[in-house]
C-alpha positions in Angstrom: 5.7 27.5 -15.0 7.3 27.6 -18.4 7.0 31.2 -20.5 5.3 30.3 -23.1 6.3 33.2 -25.3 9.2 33.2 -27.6 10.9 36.4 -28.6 13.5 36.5 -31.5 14.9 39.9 -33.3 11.7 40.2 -35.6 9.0 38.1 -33.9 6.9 36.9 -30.9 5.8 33.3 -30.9 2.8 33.2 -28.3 0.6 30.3 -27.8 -2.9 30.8 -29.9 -5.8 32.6 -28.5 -9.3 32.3 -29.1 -9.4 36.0 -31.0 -7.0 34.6 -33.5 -9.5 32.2 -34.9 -11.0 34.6 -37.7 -7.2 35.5 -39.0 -6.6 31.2 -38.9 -9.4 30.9 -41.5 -8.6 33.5 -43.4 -5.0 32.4 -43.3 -5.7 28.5 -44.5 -7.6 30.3 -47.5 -4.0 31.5 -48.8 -2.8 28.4 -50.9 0.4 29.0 -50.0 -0.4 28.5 -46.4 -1.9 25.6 -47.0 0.2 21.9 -46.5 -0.1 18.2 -48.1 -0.6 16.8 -44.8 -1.6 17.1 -41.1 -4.3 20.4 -40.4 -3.8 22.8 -42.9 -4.8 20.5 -45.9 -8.1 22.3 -46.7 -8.8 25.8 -45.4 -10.9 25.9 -42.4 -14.3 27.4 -41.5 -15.2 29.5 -38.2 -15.6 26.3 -35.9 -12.9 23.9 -36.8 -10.6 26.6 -36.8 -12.0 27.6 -33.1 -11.6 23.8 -32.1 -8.1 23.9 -33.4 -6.8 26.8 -31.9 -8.2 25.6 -28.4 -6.3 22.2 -28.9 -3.0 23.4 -29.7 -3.6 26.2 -26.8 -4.0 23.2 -24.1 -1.3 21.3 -25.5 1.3 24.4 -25.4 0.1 25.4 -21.7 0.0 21.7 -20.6 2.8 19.9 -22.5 5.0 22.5 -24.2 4.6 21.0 -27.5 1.9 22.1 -29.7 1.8 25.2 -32.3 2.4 29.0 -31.6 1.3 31.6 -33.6 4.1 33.7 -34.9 3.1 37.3 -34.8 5.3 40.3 -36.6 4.1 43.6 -35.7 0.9 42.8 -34.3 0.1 40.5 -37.0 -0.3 36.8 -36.8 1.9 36.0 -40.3 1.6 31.9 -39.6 2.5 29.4 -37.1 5.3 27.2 -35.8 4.7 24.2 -34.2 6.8 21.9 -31.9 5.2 18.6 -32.1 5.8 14.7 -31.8 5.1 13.0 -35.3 5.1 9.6 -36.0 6.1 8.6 -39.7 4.4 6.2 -41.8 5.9 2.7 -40.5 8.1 4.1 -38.1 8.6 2.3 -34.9 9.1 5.6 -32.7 8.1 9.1 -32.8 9.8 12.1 -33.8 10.4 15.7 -32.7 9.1 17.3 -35.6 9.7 21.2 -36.3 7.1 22.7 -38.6 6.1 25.6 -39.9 3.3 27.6 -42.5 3.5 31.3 -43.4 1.6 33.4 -45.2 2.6 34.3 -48.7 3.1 37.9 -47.7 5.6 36.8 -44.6 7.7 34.5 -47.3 11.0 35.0 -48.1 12.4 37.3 -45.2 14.1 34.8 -43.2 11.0 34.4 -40.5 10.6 30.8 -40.7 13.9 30.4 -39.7 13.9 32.7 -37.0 10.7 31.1 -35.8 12.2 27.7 -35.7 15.8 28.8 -34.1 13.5 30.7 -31.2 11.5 27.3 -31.1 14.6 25.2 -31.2 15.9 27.2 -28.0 12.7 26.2 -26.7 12.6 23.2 -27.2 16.4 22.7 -26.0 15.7 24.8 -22.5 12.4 24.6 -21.3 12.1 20.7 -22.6 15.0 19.1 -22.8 14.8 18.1 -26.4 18.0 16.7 -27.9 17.3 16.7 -31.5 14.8 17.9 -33.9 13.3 16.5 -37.3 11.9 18.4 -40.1 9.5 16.3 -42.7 9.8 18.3 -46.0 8.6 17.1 -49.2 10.9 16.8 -52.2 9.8 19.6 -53.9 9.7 21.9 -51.5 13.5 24.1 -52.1 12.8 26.6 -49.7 11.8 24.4 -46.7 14.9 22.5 -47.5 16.9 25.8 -47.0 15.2 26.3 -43.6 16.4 23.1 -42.6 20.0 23.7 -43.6 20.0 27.2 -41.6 18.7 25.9 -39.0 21.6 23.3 -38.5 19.8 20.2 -39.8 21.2 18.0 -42.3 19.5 15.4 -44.2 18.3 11.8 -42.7 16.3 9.8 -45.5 13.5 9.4 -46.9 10.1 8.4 -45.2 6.1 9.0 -45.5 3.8 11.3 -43.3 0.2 10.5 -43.7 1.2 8.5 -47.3 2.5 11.7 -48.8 6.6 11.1 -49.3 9.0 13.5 -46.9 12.7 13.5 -47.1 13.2 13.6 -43.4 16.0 16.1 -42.0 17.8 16.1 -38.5 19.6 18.2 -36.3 22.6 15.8 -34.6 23.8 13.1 -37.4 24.4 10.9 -33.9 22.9 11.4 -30.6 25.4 14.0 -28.9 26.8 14.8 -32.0 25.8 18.5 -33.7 25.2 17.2 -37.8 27.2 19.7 -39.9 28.3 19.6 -43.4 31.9 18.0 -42.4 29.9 15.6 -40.5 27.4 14.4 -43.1 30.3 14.3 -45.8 32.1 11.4 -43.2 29.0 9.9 -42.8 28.3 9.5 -46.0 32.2 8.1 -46.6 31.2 5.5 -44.4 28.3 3.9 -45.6 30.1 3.8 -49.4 32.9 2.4 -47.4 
């Protein structure tokens, strides 16, 4: 059986439990917590929050994929999730890397910890070659995670008709993206 728990220097990413429920409703109440598309849209009450956490529970034990909560010193501070999305008139679905924190946990490098500890998941216990991250234009300091977390960008697409510039770990299959290699890229299709 996998272990389910990811430690990196600051954090422990564990799969949700049903005492966490209370702190996810408080949690999608923070605006900043909140996203423009998937479950955190609107904050949650008691129950759907309850429902949610025993979904991505059974998905993490059962499938590996799903959302952890990330916890820094006993506290859950957000979530990280490792999940297969499929993009608005895409023909196959995408490793997605995602994560929300808390206003107070923003700003201190933990979403990119979170997502380097998940990425090492996600490589070792799962196989997974490469890793997408759907960000929307606006959004400068997801774009950052994406960068230190080795991804470059891809292009644009749509998640749930909300527009995402997509990012990407390997600029080819077997082939890490990196500045030097998204500068050649791009020299090609000008070419």
């Amino acid at each position: 059986m996998k272990d389910l728990w990811i430690r990196t220097d600051r954090l422990v990413l564990r799969p949700w439990e049903e005492s966490d429920a209370h702190r996810l409703v408080l949690m999608t109440q923070d605006q900043q917590f909140q996203a423009r598309w998937g479950d955190f849209r609107e904050p949650m009450d008691a129950d759907r929050a309850l429902d949610w956490v025993r979904k991505v529970r059974k998905s993490v034990e059962s499938e590996g994929l799903g959302s952890w909560a990330i916890v820094e010193n006993a506290q859950v501070v957000g979530c990280a999730s490792l999940v297969s999305r499929w993009p608005d008139l895409e023909d196959h679905p995408m490793m997605a890397l995602e994560y929300r924190l808390l206003h107070s946990a923003q700003g201190r490098g933990l979403g990119t910890e979170a997502l380097l500890g998940l990425m090492e998941f996600g490589q070792n216990q799962c196989g997974i070659e490469e890793f997408h991250a759907f960000v929307t234009p606006e959004n400068t300091q997801a774009k950052n995670v994406a960068f230190k977390v080795g991804m470059q960008y891809w292009r644009m697409g749509r998640i749930e008709g909300v527009v995402v510039e997509i990012y990407r770990t390997h600029a080819h299959p077997g082939q890490p993206a990196t500045r030097r290699n998204q500068q050649h890229r791009d020299q090609e299709e000008v070419a």
